[in-house]
C-alpha positions in Angstrom: 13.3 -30.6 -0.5 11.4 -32.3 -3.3 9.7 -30.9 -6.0 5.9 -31.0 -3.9 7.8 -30.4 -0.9 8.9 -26.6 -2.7 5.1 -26.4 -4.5 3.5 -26.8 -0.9 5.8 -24.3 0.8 5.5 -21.5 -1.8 1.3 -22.0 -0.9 1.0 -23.3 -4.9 -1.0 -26.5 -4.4 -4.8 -26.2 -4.0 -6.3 -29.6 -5.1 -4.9 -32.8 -6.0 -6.8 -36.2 -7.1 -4.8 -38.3 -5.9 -1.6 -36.7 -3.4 0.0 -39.7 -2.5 0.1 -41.9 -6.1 1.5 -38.5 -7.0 4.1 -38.4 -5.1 5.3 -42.1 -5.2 5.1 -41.6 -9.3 7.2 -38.7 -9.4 9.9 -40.7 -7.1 9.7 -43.4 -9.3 10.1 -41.7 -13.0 9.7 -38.7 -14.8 6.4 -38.0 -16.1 5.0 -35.7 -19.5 1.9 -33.3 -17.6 0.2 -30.7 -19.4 -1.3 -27.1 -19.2 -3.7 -25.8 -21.4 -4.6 -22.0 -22.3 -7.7 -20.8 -24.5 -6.6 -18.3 -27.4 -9.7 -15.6 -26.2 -7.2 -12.5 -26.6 -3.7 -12.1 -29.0 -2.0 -12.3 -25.8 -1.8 -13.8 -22.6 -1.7 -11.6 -19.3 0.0 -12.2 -15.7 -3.2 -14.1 -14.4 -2.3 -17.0 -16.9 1.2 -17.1 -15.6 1.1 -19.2 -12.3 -0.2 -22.7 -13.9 2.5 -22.3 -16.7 5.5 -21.2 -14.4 4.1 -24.6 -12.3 4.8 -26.4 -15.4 8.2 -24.9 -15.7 9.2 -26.0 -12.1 8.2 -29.7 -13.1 10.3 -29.0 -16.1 13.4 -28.0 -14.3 13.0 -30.9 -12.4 13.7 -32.8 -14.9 9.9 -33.7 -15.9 8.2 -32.8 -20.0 5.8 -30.0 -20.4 3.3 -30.4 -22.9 2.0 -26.8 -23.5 -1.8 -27.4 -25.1 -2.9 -24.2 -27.0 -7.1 -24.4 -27.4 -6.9 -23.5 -31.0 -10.4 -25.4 -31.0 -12.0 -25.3 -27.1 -11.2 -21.5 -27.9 -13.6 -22.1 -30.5 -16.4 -23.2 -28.0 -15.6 -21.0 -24.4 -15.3 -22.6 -21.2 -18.4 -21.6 -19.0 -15.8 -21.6 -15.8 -16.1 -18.7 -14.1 -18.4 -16.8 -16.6 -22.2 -16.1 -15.8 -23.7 -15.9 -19.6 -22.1 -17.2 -22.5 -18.8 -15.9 -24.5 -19.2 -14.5 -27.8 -18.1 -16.7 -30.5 -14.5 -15.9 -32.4 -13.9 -16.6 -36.2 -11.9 -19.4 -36.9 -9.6 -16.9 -38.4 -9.2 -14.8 -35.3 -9.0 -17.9 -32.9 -5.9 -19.1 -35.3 -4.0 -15.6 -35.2 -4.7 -15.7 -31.3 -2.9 -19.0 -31.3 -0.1 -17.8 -33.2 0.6 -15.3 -30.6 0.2 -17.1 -28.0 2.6 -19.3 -28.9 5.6 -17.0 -29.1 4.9 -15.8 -26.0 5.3 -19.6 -24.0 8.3 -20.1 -26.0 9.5 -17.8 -23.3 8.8 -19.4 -20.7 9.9 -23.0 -21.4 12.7 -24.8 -23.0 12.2 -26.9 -26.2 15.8 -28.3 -26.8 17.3 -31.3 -24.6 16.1 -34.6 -23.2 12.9 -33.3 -21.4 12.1 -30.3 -23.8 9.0 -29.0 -23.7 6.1 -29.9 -26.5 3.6 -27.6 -27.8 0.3 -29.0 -29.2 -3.1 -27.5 -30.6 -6.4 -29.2 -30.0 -7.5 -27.8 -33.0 -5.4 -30.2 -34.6 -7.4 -33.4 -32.9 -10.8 -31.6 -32.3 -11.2 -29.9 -35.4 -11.5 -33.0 -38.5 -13.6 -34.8 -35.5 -16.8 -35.4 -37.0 -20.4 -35.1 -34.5 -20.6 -38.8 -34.9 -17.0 -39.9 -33.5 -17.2 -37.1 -31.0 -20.8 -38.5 -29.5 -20.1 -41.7 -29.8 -16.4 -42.3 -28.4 -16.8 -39.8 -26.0 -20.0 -38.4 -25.3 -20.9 -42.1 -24.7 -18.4 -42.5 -21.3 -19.8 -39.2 -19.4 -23.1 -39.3 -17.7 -25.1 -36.2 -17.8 -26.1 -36.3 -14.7 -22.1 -36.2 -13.9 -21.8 -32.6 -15.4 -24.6 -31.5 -14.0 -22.9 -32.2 -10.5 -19.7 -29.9 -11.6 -19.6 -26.2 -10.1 -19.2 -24.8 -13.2 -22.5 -26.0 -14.7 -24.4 -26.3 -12.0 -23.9 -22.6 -11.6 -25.3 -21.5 -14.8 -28.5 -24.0 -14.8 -30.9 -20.8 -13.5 -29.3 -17.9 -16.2 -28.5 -20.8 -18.7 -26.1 -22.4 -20.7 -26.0 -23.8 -24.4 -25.4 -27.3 -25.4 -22.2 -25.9 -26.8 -20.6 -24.3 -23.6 -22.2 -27.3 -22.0 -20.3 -29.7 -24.3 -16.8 -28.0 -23.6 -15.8 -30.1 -20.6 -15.8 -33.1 -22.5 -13.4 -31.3 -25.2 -11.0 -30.6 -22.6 -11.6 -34.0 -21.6 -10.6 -35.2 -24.3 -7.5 -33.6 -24.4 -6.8 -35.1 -21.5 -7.1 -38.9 -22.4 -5.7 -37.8 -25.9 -2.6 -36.3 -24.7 -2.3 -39.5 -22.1 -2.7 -42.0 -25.1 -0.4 -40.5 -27.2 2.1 -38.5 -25.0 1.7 -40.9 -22.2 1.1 -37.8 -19.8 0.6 -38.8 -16.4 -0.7 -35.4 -15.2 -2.7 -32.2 -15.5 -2.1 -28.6 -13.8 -4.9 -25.7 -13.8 -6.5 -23.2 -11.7 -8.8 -23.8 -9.5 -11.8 -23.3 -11.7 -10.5 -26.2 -14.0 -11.1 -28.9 -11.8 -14.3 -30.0 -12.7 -12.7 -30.3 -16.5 -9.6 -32.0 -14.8 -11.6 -34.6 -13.0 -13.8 -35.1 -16.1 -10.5 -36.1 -17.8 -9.7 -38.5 -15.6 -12.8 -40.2 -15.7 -12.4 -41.1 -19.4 -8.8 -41.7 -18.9 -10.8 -44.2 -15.9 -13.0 -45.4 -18.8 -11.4 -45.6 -21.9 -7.5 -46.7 -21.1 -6.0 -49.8 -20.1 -6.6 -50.9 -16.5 -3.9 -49.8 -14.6 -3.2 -46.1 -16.0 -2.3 -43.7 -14.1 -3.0 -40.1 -14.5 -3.1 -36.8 -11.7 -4.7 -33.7 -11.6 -3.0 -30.6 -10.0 -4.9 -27.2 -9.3 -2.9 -23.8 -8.4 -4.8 -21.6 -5.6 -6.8 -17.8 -7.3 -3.7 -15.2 -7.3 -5.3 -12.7 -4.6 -3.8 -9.2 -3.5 -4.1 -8.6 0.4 -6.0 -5.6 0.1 -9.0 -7.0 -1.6 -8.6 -5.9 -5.7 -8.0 -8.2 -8.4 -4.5 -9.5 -9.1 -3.3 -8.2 -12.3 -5.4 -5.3 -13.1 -4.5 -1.8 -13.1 -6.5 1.5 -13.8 -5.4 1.6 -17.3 -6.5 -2.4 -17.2 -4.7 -5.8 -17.3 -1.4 -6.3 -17.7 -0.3 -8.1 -20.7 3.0 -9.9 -21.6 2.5 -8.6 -25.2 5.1 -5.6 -24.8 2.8 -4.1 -27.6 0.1 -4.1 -25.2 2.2 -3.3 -21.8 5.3 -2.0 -22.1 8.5 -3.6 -20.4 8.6 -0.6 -18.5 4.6 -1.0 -17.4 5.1 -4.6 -16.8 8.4 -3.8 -14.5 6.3 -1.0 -12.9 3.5 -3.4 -12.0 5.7 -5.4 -10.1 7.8 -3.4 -8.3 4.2 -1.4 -6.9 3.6 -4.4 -5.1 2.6 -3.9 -1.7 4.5 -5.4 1.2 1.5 -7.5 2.1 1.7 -9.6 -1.0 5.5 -9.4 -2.2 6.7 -12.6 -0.3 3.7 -14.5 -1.8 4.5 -13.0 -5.0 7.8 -14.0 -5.1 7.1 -17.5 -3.9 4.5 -17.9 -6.5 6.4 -16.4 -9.7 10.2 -16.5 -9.5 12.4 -19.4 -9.7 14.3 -18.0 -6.7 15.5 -20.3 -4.4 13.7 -20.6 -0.3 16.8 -19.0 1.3 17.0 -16.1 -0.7 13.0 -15.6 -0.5 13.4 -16.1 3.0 16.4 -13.5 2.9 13.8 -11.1 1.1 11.3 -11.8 3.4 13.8 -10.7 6.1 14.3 -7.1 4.2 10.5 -6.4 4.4 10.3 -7.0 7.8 13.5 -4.9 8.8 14.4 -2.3 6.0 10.9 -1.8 4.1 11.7 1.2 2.8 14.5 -0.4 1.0 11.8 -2.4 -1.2 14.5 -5.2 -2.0 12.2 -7.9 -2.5 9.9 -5.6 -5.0 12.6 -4.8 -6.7 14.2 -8.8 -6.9 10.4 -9.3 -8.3 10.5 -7.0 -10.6 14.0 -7.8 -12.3 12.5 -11.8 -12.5 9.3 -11.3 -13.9 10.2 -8.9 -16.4 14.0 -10.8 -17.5 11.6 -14.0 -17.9 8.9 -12.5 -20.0 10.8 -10.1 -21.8 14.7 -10.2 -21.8 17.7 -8.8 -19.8 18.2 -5.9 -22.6 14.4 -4.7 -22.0 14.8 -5.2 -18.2 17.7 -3.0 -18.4 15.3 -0.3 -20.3 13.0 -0.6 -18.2 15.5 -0.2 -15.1 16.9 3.0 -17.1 13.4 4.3 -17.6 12.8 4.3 -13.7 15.7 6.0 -12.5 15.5 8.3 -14.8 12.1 9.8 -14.4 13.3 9.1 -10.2 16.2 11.3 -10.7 14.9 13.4 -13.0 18.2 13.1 -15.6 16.0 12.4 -18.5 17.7 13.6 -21.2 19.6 10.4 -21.4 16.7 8.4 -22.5 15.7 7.3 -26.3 12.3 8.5 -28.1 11.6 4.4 -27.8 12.2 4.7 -24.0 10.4 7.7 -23.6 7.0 6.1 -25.4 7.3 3.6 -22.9 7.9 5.7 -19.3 5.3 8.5 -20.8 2.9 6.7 -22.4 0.0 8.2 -20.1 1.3 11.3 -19.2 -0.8 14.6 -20.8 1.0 15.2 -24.0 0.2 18.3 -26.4 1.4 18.6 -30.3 3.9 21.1 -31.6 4.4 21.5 -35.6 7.2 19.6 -36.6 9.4 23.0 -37.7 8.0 25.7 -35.3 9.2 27.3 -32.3 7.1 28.3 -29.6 7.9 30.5 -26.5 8.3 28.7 -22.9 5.5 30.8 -21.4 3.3 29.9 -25.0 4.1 26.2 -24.7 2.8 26.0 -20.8 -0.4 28.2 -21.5 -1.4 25.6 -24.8 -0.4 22.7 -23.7 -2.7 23.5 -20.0 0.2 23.1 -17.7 -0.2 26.5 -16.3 -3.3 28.0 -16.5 -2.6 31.3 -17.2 0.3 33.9 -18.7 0.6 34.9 -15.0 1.1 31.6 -13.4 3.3 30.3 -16.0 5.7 33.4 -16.0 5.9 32.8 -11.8 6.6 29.1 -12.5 9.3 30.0 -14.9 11.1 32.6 -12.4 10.5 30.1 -9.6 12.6 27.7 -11.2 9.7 25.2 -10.9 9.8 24.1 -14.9 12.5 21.9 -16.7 13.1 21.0 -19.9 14.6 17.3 -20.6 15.8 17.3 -16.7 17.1 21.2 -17.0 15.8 23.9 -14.8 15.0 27.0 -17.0 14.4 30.4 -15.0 14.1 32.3 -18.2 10.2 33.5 -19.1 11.8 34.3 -23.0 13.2 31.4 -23.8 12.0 29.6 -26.5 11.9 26.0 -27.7 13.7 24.9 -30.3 15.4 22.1 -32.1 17.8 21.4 -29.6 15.1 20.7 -27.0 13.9 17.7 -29.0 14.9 14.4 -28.4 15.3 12.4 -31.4 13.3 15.3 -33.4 10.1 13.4 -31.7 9.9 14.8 -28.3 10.3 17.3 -25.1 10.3 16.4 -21.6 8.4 19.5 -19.5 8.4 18.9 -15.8 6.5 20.9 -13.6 7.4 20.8 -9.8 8.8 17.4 -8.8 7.0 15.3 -10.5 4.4 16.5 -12.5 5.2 15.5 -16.1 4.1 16.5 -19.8 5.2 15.9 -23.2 5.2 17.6 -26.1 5.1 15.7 -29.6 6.7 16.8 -32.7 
């Protein structure tokens, strides 16, 4: 199977320019294509994933990635997809976004050897560009009447756009012809809402190279979940791949909740896993659901390609743990991540407290009565142990690292109190 052949089957193509001079260019040579991502946030999140990883697979086909971060379209704000204009970030802000972003696709590709992968900044092309240059070699070669034609525009015509927003497709434009003059790249992957900046490209690159060149653009299909809701978002809100910002053990938990009804598409989409084995997954669902193989084969390659095998194996700990209950074996790092939004309630660092004290402040029972029944019911634990005795008290020995204690109520109710 070649290299389209696999993007068609996992569903990853949406649009192409020109499908066939494609194909017959990528049997003939390998090309340099590139990606671009606007620094809007100090980290990415899993709806920027799917054009990268797209990138990657060209990449371990033997193709160059050029990874453009929009130190200087970040500046501006693409009006795709948006009804009323961005707020404008500090140059300052934009930079330290950039920053982040880049350790973050360093991840994802790999730099060393024949086809490693190159990381540019537009900022570093765009931003010395005086008004002048920009207007005149290339504002000059796109007809306003052109943009006015693309979706994203022509959208925001009746609640309006400025001439800045309006200018951006020509800045990623010009990335575009820049990156194929000096990087000789031959193609350019997005999501769907970047096509009219992708075909705006080309048209200079139609313009303003030498007869002859060749250049693609490739669009990725909208991530969708079967059930209607946004891919990517949670109650607690988007998942980032800035552990700071979503744990390992988050980011593992967001994958292996997905629901049978998107996990083949999933895994298609965002793992490097072979067709037979996907197939083999596939298989599982169908025949031993309850097993949740293919969740679980998600899980472990999302979060060992964004974050490592040792914080996949945290994370894995974390789950079992709170599944078996055995949580005394986990670190006060491992326990920040697995009960981050659990209710948590604040002891003084070199008190005691009775069990039956500790349950009434910290609202897990609500009253002396119904805590002293929990207690005798053997319905509380402490760190995974069942305690049956209404006078015990809590003392050093029921903290783990001197920072925490695990109180579980029933089978799964948790709480945590903080030294």
């Amino acid at each position: 199977m070649t290299l389209l052949e696999d993007l068609q089957w996992r569903g990853i193509v949406y649009q192409q320019t020109d499908e066939q001079g494609l194909k017959e260019t990528l049997e003939k040579e390998s090309i340099s294509l590139y990606c671009g991502v606007d620094p809007t946030a100090d980290s990415m999140h899993i709806g920027h994933l799917l054009p990268f990883l797209t990138l990657r697979r060209f990449q371990n086909a033997g193709h160059r990635p050029i990874v453009l971060v929009g130190g200087a379209t970040g500046l501006i704000g693409d009006p795709s997809g948006k009804s009323e204009e961005r707020k404008l970030q500090t140059l300052e802000a934009v930079q330290h976004n950039v920053a982040c972003i880049k350790k973050q696709l360093q991840s994802i590709f790999e730099f060393e050897g024949e086809n490693g992968a190159v990381m540019v900044n537009n900022y570093d092309w765009a931003g010395s560009m005086d008004i002048v240059t920009f207007l005149r070699d290339f504002g000059k070669h796109v007809g306003v009447n052109y943009m006015l034609a693309k979706d994203t525009i022509a959208s925001r015509l009746e609640t309006g756009i400025s001439f800045t927003e309006f200018t951006y497709t020509i800045l990623q434009a010009m990335d575009f012809f820049l990156l194929h003059q000096n990087h000789d790249c031959k193609l350019q992957v997005g999501g769907s809402d970047q096509w009219g900046n992708i075909t705006t490209g080309l048209e200079l690159i139609r313009k303003m190279a030498p007869e002859g060149s060749k250049a693609y653009g490739l669009t990725i299909p909208l991530v969708t979940k079967a059930d209607g809701t946004k891919f990517g978002k949670t109650e607690s809100g988007a998942i980032w791949l800035d552990p700071e910002k979503t744990s390992p053990y988050e980011f593992y938990q967001f994958w292996i909740n997905t629901a049978d009804a998107d996990v083949v598409k999933y895994l298609k989409f965002f793992t490097f896993l072979p067709k037979e084995k996907i197939e083999e997954l596939e298989q599982s669902v169908q025949d031993e659901a309850h097993l949740r193989k293919a969740q679980k084969s998600l899980a472990e390659e999302m979060t060992r390609l964004i974050h490592g095998e040792a914080s996949l194996e945290q994370a894995i700990k974390i789950s079992e743990a709170l599944f078996s209950g055995d949580v005394k074996k986990l670190t006060a790092d491992e326990i920040k991540q697995g009960f981050k939004d659990v209710p948590s309630y604040e002891l003084a660092a070199g008190g005691e407290m009775g069990i039956i004290d500790v349950l009434i402040n910290s609202k897990i029972a609500p009253s002396k009565r119904q805590a002293r029944e929990d207690v005798s019911n053997g319905a509380i634990y402490i760190n995974g142990e069942r305690i049956t005795d209404v006078g015990y008290v809590l003392s050093e020995t029921d903290r783990i690292e001197g920072q925490f204690t695990i109180i579980r109520r029933g089978k799964k109710k948790y709480f945590l109190i903080k030294y």
